[in-house]
FILUM-420142 format. One record per residue (C-alpha): residue number from 1; residue in one letter; x negated, y negated, z negated. Coordinates in Angstrom, 3 decimals. Layout:
<rs>
(NUM, 'A', (X, Y, Z))
...
</rs>
This chain:
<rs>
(1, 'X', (2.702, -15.024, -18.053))
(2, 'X', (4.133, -12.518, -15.960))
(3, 'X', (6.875, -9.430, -16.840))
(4, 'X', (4.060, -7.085, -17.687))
(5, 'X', (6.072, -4.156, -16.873))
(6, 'X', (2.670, -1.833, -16.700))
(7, 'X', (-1.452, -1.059, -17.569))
(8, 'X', (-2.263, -2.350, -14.049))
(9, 'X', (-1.888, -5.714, -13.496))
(10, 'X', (-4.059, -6.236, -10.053))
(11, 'X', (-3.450, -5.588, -6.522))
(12, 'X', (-5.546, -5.435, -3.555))
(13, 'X', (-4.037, -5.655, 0.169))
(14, 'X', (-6.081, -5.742, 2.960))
(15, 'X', (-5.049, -7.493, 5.897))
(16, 'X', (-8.115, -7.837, 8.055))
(17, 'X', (-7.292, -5.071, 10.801))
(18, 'X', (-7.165, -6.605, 14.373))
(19, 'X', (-3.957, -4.611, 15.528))
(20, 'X', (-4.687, -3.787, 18.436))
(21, 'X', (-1.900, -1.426, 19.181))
(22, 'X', (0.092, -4.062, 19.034))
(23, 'X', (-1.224, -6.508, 21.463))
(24, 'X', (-1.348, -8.832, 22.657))
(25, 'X', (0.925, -10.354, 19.808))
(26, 'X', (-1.627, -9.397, 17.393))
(27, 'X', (-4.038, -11.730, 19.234))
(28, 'X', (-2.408, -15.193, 17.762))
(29, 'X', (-0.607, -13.452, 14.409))
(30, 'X', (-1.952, -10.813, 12.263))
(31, 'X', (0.266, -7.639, 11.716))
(32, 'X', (1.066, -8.771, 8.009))
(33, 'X', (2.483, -11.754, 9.428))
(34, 'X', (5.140, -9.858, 11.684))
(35, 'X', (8.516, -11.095, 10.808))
(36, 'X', (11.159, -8.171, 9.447))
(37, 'X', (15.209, -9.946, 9.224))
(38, 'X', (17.151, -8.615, 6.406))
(39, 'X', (20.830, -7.783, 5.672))
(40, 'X', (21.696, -10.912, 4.930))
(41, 'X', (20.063, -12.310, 7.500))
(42, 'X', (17.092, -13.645, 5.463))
(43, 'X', (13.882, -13.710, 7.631))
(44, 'X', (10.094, -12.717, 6.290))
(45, 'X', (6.728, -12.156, 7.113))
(46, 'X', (5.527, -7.857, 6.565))
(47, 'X', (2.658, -9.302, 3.481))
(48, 'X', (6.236, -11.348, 2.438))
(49, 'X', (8.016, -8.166, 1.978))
(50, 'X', (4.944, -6.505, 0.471))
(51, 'X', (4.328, -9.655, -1.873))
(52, 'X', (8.088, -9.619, -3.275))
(53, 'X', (7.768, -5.406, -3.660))
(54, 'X', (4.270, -6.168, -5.592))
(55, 'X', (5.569, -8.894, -8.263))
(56, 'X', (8.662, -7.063, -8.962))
(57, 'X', (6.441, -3.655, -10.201))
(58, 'X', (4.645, -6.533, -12.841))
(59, 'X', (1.699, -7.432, -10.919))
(60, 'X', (0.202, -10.451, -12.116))
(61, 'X', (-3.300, -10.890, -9.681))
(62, 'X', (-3.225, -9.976, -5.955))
(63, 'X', (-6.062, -10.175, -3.869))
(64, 'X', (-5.460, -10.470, -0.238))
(65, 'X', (-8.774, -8.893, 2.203))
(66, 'X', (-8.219, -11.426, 5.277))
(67, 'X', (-10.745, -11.613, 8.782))
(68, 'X', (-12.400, -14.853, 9.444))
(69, 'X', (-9.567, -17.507, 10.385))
(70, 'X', (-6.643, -16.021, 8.919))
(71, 'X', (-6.394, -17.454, 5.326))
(72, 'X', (-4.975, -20.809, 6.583))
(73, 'X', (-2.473, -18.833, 8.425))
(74, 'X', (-1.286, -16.964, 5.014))
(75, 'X', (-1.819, -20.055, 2.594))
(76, 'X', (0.436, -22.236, 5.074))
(77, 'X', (3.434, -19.796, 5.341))
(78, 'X', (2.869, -19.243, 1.908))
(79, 'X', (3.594, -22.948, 0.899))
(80, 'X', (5.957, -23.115, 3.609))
(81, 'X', (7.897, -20.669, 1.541))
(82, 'X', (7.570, -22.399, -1.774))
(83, 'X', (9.004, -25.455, 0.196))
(84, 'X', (11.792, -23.951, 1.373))
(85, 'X', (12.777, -23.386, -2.579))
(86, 'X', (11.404, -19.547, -2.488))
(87, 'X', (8.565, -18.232, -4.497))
(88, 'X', (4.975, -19.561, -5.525))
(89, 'X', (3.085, -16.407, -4.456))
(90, 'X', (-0.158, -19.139, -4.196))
(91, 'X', (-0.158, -18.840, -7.701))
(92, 'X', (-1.207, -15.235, -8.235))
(93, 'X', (-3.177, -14.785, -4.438))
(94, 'X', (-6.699, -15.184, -3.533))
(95, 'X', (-7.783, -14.725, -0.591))
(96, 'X', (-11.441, -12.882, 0.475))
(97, 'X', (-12.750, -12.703, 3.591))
(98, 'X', (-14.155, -9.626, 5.339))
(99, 'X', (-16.870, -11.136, 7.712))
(100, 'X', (-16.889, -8.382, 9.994))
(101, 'X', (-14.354, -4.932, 10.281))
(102, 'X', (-16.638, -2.594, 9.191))
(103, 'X', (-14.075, -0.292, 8.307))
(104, 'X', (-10.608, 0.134, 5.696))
(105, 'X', (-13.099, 1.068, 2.447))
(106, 'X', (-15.799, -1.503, 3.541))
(107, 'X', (-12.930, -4.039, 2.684))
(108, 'X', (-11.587, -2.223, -0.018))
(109, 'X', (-15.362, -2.432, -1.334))
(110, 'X', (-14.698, -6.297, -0.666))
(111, 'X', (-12.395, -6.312, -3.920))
(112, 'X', (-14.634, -5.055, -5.974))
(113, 'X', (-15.451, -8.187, -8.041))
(114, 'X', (-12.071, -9.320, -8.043))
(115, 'X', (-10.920, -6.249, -10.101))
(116, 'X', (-13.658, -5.407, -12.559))
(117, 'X', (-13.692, -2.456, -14.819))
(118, 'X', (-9.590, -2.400, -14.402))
(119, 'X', (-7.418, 0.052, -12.790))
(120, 'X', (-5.320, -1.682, -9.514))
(121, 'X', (-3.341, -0.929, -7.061))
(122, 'X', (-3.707, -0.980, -3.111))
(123, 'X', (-1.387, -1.328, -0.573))
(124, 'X', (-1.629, -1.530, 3.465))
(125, 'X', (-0.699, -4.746, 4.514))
(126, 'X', (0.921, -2.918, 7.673))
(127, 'X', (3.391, -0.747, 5.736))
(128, 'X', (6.906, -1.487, 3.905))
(129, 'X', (8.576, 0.434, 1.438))
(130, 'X', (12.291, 1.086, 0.979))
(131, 'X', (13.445, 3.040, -2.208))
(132, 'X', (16.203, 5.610, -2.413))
(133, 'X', (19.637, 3.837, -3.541))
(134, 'X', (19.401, 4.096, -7.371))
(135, 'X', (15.214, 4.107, -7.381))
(136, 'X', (12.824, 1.761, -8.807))
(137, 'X', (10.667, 0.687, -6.243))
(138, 'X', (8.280, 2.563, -4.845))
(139, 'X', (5.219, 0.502, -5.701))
(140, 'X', (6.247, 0.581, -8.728))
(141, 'X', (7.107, 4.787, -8.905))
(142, 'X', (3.632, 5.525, -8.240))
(143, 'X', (2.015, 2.341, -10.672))
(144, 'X', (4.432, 3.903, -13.784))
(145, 'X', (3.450, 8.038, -12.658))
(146, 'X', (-0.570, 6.289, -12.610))
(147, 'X', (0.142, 4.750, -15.995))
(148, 'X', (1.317, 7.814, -17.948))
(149, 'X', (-1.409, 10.403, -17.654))
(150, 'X', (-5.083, 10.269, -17.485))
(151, 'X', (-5.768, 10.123, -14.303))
(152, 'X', (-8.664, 8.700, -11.705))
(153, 'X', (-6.098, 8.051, -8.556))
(154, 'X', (-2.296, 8.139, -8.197))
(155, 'X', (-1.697, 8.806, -4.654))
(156, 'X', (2.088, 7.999, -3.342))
(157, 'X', (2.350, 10.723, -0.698))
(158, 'X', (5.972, 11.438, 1.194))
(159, 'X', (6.675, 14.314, 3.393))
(160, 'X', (5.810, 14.685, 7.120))
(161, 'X', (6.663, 17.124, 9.797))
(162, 'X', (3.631, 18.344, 12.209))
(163, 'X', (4.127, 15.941, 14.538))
(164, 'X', (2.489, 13.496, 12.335))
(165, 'X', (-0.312, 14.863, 11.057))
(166, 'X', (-2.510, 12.929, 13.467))
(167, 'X', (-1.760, 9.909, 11.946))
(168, 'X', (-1.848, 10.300, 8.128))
(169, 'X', (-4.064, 11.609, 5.601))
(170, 'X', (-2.362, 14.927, 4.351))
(171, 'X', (-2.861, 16.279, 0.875))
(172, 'X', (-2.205, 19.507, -0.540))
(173, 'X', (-0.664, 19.276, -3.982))
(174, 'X', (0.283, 21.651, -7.272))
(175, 'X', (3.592, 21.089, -8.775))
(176, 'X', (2.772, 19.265, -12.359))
(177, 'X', (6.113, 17.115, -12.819))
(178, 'X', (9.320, 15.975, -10.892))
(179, 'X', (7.711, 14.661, -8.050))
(180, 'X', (3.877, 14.692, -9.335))
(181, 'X', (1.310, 16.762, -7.659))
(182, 'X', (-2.513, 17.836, -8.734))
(183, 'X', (-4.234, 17.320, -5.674))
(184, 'X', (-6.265, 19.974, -4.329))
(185, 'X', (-7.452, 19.377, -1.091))
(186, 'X', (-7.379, 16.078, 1.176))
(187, 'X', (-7.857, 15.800, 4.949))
(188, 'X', (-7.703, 12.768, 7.087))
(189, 'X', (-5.667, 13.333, 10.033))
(190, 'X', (-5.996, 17.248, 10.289))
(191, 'X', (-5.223, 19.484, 13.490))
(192, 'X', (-2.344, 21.366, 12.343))
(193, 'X', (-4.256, 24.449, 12.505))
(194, 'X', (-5.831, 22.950, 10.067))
(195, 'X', (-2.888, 21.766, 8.020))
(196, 'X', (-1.313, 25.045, 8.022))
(197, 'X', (-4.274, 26.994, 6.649))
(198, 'X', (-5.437, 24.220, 4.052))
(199, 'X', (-2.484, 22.014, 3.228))
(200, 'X', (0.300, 23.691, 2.372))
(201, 'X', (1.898, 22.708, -0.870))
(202, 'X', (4.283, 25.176, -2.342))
(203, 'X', (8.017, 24.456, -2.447))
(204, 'X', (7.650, 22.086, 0.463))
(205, 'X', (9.805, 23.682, 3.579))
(206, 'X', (8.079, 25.329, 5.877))
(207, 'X', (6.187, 22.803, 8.596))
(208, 'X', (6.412, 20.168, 6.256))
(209, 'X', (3.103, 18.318, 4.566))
(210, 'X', (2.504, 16.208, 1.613))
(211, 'X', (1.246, 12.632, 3.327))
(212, 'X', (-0.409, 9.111, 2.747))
(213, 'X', (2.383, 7.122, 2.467))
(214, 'X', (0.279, 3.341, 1.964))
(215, 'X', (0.280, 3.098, -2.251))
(216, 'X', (-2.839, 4.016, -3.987))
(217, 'X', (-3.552, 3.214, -7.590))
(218, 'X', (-6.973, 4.204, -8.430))
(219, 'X', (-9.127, 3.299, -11.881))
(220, 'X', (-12.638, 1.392, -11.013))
(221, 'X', (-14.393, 4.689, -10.122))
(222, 'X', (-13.014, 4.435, -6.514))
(223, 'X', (-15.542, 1.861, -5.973))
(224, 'X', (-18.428, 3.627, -7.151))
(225, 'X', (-18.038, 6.211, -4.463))
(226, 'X', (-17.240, 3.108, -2.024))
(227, 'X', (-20.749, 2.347, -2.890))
(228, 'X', (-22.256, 5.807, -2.179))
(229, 'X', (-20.294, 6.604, 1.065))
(230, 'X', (-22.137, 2.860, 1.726))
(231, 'X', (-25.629, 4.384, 1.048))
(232, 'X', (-24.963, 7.859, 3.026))
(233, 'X', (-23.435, 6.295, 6.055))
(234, 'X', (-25.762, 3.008, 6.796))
(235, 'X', (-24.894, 1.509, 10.209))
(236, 'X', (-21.309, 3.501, 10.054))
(237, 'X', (-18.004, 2.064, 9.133))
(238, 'X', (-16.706, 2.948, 5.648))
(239, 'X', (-13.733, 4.420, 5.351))
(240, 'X', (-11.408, 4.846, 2.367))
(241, 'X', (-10.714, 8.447, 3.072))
(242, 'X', (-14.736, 9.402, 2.711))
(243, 'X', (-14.730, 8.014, -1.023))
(244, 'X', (-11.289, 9.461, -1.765))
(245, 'X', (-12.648, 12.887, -0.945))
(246, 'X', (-15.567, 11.972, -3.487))
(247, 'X', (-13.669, 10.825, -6.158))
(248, 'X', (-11.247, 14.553, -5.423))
(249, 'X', (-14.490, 16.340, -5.520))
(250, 'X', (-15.804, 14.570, -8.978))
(251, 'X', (-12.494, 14.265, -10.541))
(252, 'X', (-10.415, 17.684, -9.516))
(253, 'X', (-8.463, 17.870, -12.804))
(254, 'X', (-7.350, 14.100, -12.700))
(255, 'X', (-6.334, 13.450, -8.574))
(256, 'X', (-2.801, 13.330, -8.597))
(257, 'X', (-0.221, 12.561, -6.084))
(258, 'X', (3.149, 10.945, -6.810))
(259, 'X', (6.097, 11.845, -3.990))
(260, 'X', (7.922, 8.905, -3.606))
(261, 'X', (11.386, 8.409, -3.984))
(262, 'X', (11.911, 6.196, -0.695))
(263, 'X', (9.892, 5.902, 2.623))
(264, 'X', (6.827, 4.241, 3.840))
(265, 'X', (7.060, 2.398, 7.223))
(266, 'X', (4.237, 1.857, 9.409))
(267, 'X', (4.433, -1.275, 11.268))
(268, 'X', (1.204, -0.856, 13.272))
(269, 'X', (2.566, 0.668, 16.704))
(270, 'X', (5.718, -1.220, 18.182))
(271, 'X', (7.393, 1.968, 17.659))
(272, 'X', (6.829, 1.846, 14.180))
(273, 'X', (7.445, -1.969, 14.270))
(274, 'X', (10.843, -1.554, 15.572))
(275, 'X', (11.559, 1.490, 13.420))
(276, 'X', (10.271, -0.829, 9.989))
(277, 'X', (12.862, -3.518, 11.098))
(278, 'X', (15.729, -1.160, 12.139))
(279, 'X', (15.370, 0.012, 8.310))
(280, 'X', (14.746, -3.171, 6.608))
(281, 'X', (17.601, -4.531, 8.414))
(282, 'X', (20.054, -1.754, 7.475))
(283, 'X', (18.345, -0.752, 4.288))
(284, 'X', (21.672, -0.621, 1.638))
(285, 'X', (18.750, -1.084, -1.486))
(286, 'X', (18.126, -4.013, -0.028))
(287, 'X', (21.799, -4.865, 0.461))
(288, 'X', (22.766, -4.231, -3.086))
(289, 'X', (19.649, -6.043, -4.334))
(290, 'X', (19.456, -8.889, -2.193))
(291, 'X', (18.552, -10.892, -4.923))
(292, 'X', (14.978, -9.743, -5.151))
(293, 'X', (14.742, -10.462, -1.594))
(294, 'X', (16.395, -13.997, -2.130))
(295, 'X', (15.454, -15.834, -5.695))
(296, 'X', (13.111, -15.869, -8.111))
(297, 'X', (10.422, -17.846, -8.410))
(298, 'X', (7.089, -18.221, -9.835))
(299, 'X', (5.031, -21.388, -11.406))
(300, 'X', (1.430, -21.212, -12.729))
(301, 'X', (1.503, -17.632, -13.063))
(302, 'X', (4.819, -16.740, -14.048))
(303, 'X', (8.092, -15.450, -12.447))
(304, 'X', (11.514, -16.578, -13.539))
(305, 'X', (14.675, -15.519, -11.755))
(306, 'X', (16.962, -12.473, -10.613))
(307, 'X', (15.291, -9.358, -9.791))
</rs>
C-alpha cells in the first residue's frame, strides 16, 4: 500500500491532445512524451516528470486519458523504465482511450468510472511543476489546501501579467488563508478589458491576475456538470472550463483557489517547451532533491525508497 499522505488517492491526466503547435514532432510522439534533462543529467519523458510529482503527493491510482495508438507508446517507456532499475509506475496506471478529441472535459468525462463517488485530482499532461526551494510540491500544495476544508474544487492558480491572459483561464479570488482564495468569478481566456473590470483580486499588484496553473482537485460533482454541459452542447466539444463555471455557479461558497508556491510550465508551444526544460534543467529543488527524481521504486502497488 502506498504512503497515504492525503483523502484523495486518484489522479486523472489526460494526454490525448494532438499538439499541434508543436509539429511536426508531435506527429510520431505525443507532447507527454517530450523528453525534459535534469541537473544531474538524468533524462525523462513530460508524463515521467508528472508521474514522479503525482506519487510523491500519495497518489495511489492514476488514470492516464490516451488517443487511439498511444498506450503502447506509454506502457513501453514505462517498462523500459522499470528495466532500467527505476520505478513501476505500470503498477498504479491504466490507461483509457478517448476515441475521438471531442474536447479537454469530454475526456475528463472519460474518467468518470475510473474515479467513482471519490474526490481526485487532475493534471495536464503538457505542464510541469517546480516548487519554491523549501516547498512541498505543488501537486501536493493544492491536494493538502483541497483536503482541509469543505470544498467542491481546489483550483491551483499562480499569477500572470496581461500578456497572458489569452492563454489561461483567469479567476478572481477573496483572500480566505495564506495563499487560499474563494473564487468569485472564472473566465476562460478573457480580453483584458475584460480581466480588468471582472478579475481583479485584491492585494494582487496592479496588472497582475490570479491564473490556471494545470492542478485541479475537484470532488465527483465536476462530472455531473460534465454531463450537463454534454446535454446543452450536443454536436459541440466539451470543455472543462463550461462545467467549472457550473460547478462556481452551484457551489459559490465552496470554489476555492490555492496560489501555488512554485510555477506551472506549459510545454505545449516550443517556446514554452524550451522555457519547461531551461527550468527543469536549472531548477535548484530539483538539485537538492535529486533523489525523488532518481530512486524509489514501486512493486504491486507500493513505493519504497528516498523521496
Amino acid at each position: 500500500m502506498l504512503n497515504k499522505k492525503s483523502g484523495i488517492n486518484t489522479a486523472l491526466i489526460p494526454v490525448a491532445g494532438n499538439g499541434s503547435r508543436l509539429a511536426p514532432i508531435t506527429s510520431i510522439i505525443p507532447k507527454a512524451m517530450l523528453p525534459l534533462v535534469g541537473p544531474s543529467d538524468d533524462i525523462f519523458s513530460v508524463l515521467h516528470v508528472i508521474m514522479k510529482q503525482v506519487i510523491k503527493a500519495g497518489i495511489e491510482r492514476v488514470a492516464v486519458i490516451v488517443s487511439p495508438g498511444q498506450q503502447d507508446m506509454f506502457q513501453r517507456y514505462f517498462a523500459a523504465v522499470r528495466e532500467q532499475g527505476g520505478e513501476n509506475f505500470s503498477a498504479v496506471i491504466e490507461y483509457i482511450v478517448q476515441s475521438k478529441p471531442d474536447g479537454f472535459g469530454d475526456a475528463v468525462l472519460r474518467g468518470a468510472d475510473f474515479v467513482g463517488k471519490e474526490s481526485f485530482v487532475l493534471l495536464l499532461g503538457d505542464h510541469i511543476n517546480i516548487q519554491e526551494p523549501g516547498a512541498t510540491g505543488c501537486t501536493e500544495q493544492v491536494i493538502e489546501a483541497f483536503t482541509a476544508r469543505d470544498c467542491v474544487a481546489m483550483i491551483g492558480v499562480q499569477t500572470v501579467d496581461s500578456e497572458e491572459l489569452s492563454k489561461v483561464g483567469v479567476c478572481q479570488g477573496i483572500v480566505e488563508a495564506d495563499n487560499i482564495y474563494k473564487c468569485t468569478s472564472f473566465i476562460e481566456k478573457p480580453r483584458l478589458s475584460v480581466a480588468r473590470n471582472c478579475l481583479v483580486t485584491d492585494g494582487l499588484p496592479e496588472g497582475t491576475f490570479l491564473a490556471h496553473c494545470g492542478i485541479y482537485a475537484f470532488s465527483s460533482e465536476i462530472f455531473e456538470c460534465l454531463k450537463y454541459i454534454k446535454t446543452q452542447q450536443a454536436g459541440s466539444e466539451i470543455e472543462l472550463a463550461d462545467a467549472q463555471s457550473v460547478l462556481l455557479d452551484k457551489n459559490p461558497e465552496k470554489y476555492m483557489l490555492c496560489k501555488i508556491r512554485g510555477r506551472a510550465y506549459d510545454i505545449g508551444t516550443p517556446a514554452g517547451y524550451a522555457n519547461a526544460q531551461n527550468m527543469f534543467r536549472n531548477s535548484v529543488t530539483i538539485s537538492a532533491e535529486s533523489s525523488c527524481y532518481n530512486t524509489g521504486d514501486i512493486h504491486d502497488g507500493s513505493m519504497y525508497g528516498k523521496v
